[in-house]
Every structure is written in structure tokens, then in C-alpha cells.
PDB file of N, H, CA, C and O in Angstrom:
ATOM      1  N   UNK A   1      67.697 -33.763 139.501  1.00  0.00           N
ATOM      2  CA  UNK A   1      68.521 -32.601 139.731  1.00  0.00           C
ATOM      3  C   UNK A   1      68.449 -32.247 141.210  1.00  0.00           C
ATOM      4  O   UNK A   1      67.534 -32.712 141.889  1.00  0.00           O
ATOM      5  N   UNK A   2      69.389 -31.431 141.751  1.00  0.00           N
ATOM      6  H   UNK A   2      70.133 -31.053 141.199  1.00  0.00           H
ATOM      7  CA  UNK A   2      69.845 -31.686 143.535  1.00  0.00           C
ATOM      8  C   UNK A   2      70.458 -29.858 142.904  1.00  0.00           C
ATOM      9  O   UNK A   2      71.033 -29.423 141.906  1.00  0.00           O
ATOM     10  N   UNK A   3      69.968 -29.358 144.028  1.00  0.00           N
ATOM     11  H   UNK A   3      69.501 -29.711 144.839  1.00  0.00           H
ATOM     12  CA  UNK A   3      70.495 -27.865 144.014  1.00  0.00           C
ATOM     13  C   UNK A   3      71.440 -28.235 145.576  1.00  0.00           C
ATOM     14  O   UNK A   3      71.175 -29.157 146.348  1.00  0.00           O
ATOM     15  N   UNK A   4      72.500 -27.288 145.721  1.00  0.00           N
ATOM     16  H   UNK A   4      72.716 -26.539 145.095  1.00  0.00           H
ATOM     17  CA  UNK A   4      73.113 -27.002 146.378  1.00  0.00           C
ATOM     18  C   UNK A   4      73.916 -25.412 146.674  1.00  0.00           C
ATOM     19  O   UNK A   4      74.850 -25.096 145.937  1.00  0.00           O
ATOM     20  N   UNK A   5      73.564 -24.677 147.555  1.00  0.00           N
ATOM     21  H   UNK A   5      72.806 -24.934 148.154  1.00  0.00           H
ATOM     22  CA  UNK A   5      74.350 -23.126 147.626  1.00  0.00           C
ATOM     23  C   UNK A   5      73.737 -23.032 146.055  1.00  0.00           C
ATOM     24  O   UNK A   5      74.634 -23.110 145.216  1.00  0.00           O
ATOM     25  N   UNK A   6      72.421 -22.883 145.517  1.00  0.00           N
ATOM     26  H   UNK A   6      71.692 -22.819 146.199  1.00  0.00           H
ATOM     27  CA  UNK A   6      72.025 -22.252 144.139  1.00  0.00           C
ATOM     28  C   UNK A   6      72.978 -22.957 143.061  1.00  0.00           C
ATOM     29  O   UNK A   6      72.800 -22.476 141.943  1.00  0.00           O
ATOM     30  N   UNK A   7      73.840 -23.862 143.098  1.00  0.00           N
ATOM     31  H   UNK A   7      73.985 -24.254 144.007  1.00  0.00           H
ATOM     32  CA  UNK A   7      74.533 -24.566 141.796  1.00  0.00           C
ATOM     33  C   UNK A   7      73.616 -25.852 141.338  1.00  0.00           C
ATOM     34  O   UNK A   7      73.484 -26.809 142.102  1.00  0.00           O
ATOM     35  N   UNK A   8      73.257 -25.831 140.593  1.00  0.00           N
ATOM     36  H   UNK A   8      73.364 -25.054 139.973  1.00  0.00           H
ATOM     37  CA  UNK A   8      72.360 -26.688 140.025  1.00  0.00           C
ATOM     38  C   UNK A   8      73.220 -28.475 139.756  1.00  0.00           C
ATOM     39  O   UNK A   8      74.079 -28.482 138.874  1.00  0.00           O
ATOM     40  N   UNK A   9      73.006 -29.583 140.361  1.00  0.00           N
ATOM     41  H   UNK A   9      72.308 -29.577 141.077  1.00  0.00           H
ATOM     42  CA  UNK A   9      73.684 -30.669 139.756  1.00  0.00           C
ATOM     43  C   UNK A   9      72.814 -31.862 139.647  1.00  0.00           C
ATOM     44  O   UNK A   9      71.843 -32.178 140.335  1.00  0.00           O
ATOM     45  N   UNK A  10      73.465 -32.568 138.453  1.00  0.00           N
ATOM     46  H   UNK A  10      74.254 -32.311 137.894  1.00  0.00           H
ATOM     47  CA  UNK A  10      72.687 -33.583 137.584  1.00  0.00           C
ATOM     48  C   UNK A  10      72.705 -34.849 138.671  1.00  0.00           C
ATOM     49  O   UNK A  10      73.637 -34.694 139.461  1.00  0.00           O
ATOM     50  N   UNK A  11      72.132 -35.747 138.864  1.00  0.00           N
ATOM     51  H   UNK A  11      71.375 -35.873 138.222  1.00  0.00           H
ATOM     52  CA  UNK A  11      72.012 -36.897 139.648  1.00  0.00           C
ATOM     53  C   UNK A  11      71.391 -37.908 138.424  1.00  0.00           C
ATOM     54  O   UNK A  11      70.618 -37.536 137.541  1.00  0.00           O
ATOM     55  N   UNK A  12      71.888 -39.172 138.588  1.00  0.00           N
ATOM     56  H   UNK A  12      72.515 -39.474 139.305  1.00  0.00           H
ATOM     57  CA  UNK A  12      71.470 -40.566 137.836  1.00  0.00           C
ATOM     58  C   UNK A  12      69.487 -40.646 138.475  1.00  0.00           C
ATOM     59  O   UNK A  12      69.037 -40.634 139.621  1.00  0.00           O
ATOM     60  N   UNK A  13      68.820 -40.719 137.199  1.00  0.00           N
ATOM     61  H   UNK A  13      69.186 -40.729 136.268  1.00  0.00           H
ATOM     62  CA  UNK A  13      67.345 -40.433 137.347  1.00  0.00           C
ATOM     63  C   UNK A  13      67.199 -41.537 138.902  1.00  0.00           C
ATOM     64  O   UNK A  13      66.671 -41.225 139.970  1.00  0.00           O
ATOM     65  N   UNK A  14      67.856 -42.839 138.535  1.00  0.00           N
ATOM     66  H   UNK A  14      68.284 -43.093 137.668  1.00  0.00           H
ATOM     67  CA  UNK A  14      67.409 -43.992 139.703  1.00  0.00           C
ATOM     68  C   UNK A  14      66.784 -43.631 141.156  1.00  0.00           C
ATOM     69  O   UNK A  14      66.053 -44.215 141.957  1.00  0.00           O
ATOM     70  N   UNK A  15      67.627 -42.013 141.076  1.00  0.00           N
ATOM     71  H   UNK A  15      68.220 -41.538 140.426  1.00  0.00           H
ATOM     72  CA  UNK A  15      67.804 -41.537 142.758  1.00  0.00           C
ATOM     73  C   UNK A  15      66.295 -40.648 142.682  1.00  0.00           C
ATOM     74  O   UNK A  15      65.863 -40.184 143.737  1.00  0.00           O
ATOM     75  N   UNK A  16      65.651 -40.471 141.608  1.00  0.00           N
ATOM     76  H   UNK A  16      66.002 -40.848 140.751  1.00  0.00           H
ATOM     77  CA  UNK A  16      64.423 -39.728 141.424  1.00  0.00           C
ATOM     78  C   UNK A  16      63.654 -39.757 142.907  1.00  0.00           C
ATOM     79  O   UNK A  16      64.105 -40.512 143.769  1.00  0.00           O
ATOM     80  N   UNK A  17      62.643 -39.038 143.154  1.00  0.00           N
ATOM     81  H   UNK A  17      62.277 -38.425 142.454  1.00  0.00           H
ATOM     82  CA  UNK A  17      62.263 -38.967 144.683  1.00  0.00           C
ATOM     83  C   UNK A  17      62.418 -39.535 145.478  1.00  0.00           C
ATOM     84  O   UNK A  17      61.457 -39.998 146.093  1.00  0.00           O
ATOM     85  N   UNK A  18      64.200 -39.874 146.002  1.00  0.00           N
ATOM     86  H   UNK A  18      64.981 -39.499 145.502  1.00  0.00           H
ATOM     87  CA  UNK A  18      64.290 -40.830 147.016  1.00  0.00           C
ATOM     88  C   UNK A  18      65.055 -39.304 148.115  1.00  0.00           C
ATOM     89  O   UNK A  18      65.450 -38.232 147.658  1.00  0.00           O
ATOM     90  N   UNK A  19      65.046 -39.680 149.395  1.00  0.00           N
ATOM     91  H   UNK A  19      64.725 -40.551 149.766  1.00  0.00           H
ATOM     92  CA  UNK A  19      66.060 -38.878 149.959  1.00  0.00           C
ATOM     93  C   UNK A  19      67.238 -39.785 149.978  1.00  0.00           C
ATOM     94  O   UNK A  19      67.090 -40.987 150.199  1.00  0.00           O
ATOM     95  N   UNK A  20      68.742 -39.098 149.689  1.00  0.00           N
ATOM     96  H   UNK A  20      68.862 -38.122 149.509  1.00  0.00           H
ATOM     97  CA  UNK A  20      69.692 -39.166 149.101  1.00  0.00           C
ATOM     98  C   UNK A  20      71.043 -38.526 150.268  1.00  0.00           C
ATOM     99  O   UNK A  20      70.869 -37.455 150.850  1.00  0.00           O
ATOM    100  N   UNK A  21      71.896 -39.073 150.401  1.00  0.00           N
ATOM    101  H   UNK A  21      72.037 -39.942 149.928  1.00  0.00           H
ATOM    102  CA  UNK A  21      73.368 -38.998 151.469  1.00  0.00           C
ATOM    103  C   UNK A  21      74.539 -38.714 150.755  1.00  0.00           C
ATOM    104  O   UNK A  21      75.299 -39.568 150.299  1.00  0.00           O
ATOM    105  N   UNK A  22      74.696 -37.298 150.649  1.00  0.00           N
ATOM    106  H   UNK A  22      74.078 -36.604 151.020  1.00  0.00           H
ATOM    107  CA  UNK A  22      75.595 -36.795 149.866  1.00  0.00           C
ATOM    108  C   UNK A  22      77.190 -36.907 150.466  1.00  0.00           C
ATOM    109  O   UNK A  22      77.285 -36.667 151.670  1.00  0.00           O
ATOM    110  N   UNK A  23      78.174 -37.173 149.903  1.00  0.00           N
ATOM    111  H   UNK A  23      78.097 -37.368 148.925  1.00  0.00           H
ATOM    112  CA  UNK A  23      79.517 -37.203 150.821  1.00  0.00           C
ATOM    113  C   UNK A  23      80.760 -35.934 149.493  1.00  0.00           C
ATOM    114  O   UNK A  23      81.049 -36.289 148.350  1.00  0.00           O
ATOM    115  N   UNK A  24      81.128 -34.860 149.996  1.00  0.00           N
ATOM    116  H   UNK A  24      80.894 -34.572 150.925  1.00  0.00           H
ATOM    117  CA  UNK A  24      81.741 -34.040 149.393  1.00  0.00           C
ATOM    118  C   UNK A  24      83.330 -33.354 149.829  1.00  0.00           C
ATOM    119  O   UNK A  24      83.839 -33.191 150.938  1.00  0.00           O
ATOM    120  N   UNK A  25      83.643 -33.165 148.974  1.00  0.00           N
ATOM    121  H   UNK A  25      83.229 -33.298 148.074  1.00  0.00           H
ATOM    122  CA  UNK A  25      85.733 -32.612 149.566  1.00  0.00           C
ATOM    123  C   UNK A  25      85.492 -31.118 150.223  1.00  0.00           C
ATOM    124  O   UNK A  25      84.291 -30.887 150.082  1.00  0.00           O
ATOM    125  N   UNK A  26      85.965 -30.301 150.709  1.00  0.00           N
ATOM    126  H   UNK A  26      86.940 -30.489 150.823  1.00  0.00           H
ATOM    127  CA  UNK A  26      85.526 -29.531 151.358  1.00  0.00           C
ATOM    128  C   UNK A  26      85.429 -28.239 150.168  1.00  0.00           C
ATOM    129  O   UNK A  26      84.511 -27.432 150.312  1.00  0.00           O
ATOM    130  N   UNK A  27      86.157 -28.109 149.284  1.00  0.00           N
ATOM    131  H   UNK A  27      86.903 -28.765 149.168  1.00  0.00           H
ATOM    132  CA  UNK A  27      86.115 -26.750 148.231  1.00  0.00           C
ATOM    133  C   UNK A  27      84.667 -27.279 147.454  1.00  0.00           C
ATOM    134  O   UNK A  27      84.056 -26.478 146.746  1.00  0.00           O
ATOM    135  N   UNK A  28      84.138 -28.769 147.653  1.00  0.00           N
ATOM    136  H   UNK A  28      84.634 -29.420 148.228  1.00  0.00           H
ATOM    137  CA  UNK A  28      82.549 -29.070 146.541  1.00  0.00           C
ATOM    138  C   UNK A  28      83.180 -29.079 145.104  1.00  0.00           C
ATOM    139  O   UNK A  28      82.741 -28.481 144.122  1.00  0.00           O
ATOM    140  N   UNK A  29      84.108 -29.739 145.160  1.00  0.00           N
ATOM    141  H   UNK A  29      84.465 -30.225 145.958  1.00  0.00           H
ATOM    142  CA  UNK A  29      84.639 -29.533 143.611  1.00  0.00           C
ATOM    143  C   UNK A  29      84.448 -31.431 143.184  1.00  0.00           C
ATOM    144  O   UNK A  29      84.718 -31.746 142.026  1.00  0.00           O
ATOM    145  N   UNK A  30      84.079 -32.336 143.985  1.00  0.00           N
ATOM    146  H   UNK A  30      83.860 -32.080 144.927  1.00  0.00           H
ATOM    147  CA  UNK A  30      83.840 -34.115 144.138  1.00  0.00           C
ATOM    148  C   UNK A  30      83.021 -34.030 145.089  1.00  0.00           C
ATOM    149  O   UNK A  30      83.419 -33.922 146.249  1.00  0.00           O
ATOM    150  N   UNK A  31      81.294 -34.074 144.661  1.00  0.00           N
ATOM    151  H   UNK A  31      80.971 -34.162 143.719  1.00  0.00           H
ATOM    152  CA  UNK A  31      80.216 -34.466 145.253  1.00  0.00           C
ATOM    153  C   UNK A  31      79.842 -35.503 145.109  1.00  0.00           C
ATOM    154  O   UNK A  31      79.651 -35.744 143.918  1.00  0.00           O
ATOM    155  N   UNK A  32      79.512 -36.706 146.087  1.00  0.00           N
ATOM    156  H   UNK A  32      79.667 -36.510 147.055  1.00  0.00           H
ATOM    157  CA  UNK A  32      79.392 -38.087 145.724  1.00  0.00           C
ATOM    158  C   UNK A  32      77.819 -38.490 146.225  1.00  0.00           C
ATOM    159  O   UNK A  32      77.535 -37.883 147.257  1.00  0.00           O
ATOM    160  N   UNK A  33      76.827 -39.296 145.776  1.00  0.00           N
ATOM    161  H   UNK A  33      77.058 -39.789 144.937  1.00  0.00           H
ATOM    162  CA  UNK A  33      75.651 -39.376 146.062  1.00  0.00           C
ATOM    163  C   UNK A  33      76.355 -41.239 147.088  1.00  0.00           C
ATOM    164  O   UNK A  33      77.098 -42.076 146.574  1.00  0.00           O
ATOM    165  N   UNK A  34      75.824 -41.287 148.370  1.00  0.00           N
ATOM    166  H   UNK A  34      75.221 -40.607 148.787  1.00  0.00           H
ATOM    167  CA  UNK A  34      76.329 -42.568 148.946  1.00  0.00           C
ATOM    168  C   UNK A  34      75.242 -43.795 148.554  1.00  0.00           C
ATOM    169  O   UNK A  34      74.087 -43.420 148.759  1.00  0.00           O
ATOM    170  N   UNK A  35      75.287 -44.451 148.309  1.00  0.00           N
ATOM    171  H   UNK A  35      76.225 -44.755 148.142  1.00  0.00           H
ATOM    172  CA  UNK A  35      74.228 -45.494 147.733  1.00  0.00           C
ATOM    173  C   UNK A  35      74.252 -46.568 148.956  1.00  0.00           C
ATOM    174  O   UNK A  35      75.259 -46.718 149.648  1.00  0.00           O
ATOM    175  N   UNK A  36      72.865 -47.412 149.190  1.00  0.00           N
ATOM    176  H   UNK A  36      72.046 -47.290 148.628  1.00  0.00           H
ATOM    177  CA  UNK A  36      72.502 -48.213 150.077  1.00  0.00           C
ATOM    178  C   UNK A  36      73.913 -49.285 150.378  1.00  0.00           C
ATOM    179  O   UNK A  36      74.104 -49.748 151.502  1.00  0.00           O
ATOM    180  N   UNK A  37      74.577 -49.502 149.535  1.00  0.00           N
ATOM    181  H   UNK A  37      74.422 -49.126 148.621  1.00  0.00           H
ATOM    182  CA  UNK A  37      75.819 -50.072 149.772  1.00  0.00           C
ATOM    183  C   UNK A  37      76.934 -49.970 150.052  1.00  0.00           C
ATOM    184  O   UNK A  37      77.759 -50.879 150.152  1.00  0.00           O
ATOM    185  N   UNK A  38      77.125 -48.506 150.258  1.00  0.00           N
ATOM    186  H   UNK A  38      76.455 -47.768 150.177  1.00  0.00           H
ATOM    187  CA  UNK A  38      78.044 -47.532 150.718  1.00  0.00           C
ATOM    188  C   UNK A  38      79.192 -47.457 149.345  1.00  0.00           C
ATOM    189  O   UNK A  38      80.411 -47.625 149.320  1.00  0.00           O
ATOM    190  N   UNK A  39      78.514 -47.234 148.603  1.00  0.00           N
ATOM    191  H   UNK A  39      77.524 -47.099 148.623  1.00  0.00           H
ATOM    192  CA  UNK A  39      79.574 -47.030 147.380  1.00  0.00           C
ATOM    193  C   UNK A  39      78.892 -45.531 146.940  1.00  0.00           C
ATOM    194  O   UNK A  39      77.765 -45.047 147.045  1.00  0.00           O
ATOM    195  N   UNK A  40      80.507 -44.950 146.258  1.00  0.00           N
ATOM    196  H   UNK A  40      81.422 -45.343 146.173  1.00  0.00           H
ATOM    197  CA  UNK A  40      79.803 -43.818 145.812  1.00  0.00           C
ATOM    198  C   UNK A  40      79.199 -43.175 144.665  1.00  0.00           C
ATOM    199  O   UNK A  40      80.208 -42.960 143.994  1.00  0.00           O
ATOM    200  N   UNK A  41      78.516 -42.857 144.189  1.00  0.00           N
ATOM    201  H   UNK A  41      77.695 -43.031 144.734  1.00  0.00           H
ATOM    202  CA  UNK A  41      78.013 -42.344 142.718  1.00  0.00           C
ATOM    203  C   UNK A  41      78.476 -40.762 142.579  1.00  0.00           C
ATOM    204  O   UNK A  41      78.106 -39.780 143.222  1.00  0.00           O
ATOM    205  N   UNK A  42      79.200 -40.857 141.755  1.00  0.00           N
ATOM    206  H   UNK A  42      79.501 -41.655 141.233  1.00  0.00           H
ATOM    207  CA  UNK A  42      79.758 -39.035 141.161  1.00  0.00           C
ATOM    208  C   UNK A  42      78.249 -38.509 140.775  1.00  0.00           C
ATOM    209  O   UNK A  42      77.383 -39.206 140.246  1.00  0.00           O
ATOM    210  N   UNK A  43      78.109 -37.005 141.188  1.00  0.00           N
ATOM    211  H   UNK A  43      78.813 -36.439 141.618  1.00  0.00           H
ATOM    212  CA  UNK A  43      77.325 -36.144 140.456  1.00  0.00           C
ATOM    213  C   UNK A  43      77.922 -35.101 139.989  1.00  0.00           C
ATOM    214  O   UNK A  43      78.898 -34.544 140.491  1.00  0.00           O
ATOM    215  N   UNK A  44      77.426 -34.841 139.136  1.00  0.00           N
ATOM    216  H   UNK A  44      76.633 -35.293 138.728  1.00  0.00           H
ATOM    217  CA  UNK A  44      78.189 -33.182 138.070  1.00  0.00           C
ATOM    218  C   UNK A  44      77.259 -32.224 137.932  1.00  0.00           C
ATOM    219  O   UNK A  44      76.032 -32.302 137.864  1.00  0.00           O
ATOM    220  N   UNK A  45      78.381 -30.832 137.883  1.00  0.00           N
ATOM    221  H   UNK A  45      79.378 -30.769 137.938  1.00  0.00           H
ATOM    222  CA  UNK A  45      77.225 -29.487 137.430  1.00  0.00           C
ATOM    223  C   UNK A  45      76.443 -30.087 136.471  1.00  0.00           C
ATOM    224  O   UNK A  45      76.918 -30.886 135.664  1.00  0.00           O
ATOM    225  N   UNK A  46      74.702 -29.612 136.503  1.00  0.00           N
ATOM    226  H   UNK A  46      74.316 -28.963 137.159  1.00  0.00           H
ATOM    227  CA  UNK A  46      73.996 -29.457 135.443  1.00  0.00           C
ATOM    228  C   UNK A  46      74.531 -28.841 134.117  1.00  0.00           C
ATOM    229  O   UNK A  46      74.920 -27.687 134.294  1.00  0.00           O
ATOM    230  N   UNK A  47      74.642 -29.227 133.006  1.00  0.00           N
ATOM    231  H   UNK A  47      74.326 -30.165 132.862  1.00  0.00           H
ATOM    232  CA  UNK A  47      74.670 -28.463 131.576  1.00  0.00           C
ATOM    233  C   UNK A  47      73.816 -28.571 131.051  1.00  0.00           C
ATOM    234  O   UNK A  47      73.737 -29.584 130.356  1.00  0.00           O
ATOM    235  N   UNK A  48      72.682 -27.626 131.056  1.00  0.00           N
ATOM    236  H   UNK A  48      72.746 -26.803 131.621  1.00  0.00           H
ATOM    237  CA  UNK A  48      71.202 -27.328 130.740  1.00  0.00           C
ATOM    238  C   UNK A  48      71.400 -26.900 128.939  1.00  0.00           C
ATOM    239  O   UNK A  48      70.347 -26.906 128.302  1.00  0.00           O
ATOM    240  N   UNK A  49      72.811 -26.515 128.093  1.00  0.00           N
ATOM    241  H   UNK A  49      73.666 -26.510 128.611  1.00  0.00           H
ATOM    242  CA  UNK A  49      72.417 -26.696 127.123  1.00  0.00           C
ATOM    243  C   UNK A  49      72.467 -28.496 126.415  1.00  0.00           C
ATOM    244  O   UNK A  49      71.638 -28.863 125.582  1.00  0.00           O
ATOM    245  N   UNK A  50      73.733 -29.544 127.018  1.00  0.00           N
ATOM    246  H   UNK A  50      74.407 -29.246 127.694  1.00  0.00           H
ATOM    247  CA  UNK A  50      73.741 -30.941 126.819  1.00  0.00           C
ATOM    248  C   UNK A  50      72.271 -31.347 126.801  1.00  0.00           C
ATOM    249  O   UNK A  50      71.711 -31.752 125.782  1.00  0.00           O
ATOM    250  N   UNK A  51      71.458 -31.168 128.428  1.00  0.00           N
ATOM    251  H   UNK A  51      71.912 -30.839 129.256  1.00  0.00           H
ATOM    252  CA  UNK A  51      70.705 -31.383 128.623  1.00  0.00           C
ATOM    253  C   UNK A  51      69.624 -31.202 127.502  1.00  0.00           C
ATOM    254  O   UNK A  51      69.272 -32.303 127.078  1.00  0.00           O
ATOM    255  N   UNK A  52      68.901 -30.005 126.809  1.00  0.00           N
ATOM    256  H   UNK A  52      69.187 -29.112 127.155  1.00  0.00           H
ATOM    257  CA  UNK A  52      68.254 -29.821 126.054  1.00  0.00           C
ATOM    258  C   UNK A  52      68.541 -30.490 124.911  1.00  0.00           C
ATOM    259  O   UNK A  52      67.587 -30.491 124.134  1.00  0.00           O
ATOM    260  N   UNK A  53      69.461 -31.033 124.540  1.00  0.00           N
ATOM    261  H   UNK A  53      70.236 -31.032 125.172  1.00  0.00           H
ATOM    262  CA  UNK A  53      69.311 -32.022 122.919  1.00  0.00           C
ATOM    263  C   UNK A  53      69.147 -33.438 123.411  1.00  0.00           C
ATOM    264  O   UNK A  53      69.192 -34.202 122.446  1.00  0.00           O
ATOM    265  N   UNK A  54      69.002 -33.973 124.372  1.00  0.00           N
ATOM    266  H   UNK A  54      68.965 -33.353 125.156  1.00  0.00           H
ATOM    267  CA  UNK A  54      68.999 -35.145 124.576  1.00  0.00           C
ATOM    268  C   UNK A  54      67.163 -35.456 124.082  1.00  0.00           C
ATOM    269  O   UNK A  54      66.321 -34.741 124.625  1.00  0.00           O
ATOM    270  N   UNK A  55      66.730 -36.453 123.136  1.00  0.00           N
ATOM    271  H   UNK A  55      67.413 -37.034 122.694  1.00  0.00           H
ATOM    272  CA  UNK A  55      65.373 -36.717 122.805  1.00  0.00           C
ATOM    273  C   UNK A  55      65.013 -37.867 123.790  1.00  0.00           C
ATOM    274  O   UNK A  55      65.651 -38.910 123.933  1.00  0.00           O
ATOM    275  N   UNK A  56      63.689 -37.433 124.556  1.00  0.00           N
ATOM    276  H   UNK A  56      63.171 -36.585 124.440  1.00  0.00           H
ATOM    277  CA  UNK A  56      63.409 -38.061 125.410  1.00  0.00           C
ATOM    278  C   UNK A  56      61.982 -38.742 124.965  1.00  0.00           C
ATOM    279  O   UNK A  56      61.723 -38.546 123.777  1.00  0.00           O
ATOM    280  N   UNK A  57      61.153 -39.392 125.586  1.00  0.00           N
ATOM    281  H   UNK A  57      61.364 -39.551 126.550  1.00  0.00           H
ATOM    282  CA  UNK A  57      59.780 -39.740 125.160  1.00  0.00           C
ATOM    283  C   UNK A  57      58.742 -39.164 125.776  1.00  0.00           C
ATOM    284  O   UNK A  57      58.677 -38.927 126.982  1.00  0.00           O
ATOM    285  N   UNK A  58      57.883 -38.922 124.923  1.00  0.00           N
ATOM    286  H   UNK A  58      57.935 -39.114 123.943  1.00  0.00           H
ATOM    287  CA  UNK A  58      56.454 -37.960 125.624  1.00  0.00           C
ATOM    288  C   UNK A  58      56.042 -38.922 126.456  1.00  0.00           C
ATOM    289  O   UNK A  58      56.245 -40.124 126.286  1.00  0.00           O
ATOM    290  N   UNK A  59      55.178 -38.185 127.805  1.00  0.00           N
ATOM    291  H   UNK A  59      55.013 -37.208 127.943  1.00  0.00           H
ATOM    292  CA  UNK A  59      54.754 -39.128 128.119  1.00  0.00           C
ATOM    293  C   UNK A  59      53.233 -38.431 128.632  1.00  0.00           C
ATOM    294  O   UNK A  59      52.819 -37.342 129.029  1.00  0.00           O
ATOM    295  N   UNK A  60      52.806 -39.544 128.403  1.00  0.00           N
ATOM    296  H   UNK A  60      53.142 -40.429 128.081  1.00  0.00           H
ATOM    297  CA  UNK A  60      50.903 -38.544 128.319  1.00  0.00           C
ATOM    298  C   UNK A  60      50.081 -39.055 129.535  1.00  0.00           C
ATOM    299  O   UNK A  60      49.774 -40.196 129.882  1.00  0.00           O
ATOM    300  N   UNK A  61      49.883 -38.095 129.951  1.00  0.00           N
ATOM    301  H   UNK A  61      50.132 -37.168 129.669  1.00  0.00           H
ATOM    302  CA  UNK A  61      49.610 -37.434 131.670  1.00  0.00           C
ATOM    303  C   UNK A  61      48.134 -38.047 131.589  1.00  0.00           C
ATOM    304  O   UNK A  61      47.639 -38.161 132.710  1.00  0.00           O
ATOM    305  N   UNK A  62      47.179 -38.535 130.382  1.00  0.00           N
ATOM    306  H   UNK A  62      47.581 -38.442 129.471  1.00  0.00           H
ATOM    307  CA  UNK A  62      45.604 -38.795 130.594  1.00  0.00           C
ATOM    308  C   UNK A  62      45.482 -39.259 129.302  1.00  0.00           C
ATOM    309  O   UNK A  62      46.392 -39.099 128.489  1.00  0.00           O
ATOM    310  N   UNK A  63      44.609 -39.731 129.072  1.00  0.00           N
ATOM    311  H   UNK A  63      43.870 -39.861 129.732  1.00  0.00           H
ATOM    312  CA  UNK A  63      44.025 -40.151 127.654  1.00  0.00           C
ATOM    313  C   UNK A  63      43.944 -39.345 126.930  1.00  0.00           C
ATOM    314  O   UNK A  63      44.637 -39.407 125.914  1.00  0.00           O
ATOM    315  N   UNK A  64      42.950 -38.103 127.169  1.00  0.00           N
ATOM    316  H   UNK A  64      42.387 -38.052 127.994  1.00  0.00           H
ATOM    317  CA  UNK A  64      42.336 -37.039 126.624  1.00  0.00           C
ATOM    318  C   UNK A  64      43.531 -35.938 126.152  1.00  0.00           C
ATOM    319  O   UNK A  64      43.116 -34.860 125.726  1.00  0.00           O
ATOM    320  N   UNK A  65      44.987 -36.152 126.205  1.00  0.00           N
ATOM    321  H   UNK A  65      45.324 -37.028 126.551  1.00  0.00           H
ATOM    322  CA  UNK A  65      45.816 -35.551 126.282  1.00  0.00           C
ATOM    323  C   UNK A  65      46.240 -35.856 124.272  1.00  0.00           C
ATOM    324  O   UNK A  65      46.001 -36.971 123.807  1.00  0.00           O
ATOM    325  N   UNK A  66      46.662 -35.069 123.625  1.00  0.00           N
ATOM    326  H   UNK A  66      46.857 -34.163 124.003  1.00  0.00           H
ATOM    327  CA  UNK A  66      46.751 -34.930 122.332  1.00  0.00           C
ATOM    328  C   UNK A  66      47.844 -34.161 122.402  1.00  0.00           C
ATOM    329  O   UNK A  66      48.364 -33.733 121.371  1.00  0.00           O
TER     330      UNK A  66
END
């Protein structure tokens, strides 16, 4: 996730802690993430309720973790 002016938007996980070269139309209505190949990847507003039904996998931080 990539905040911008407080609007929250979804990014493809791949880009996870990388720094990232955004290219956008001037109203921010087509935000494009630029990829090492100069092609562009669409990002979209967050929808934090979509978001919440998606089942993901636990993932356990230590052994001792239950």
C-alpha cells in the first residue's frame, strides 16, 4: 500500500519494500507504478472492505508462536 495526499492505494505485493517511480495524469485519476523496464503497472484506490475477505496464510513470526 502507497499513500498519497492521505488517499490510500493498493500496489502489486512484488513492489513490497522496494522504492518505487510513480508516473500520474495531472487530476491523479491514472497512477502508474514505472517498472525497471519502463513499462507501466496501474495502481488503484485501496478497498479495505474487498481487502478484508480475501483469506490469506498465517504466518508465524517464531516457533513459540501458537
Amino acid at each position: 500500500m502507497i499513500v498519497i495526499d492521505q488517499v490510500e492505494y493498493e500496489v502489486d505485493y512484488r513492489f513490497a519494500r522496494q522504492r518505487i517511480r510513480l508516473r500520474y495524469s495531472p487530476d491523479m485519476k491514472e497512477i502508474f507504478i514505472v517498472e525497471a523496464d519502463g513499462t507501466l503497472a496501474p495502481i488503484r484506490l485501496l478497498n479495505k472492505t474487498e481487502n478484508a475477505l480475501i483469506k490469506r496464510e498465517k504466518v508465524r513470526l517464531c516457533k513459540g508462536d501458537e
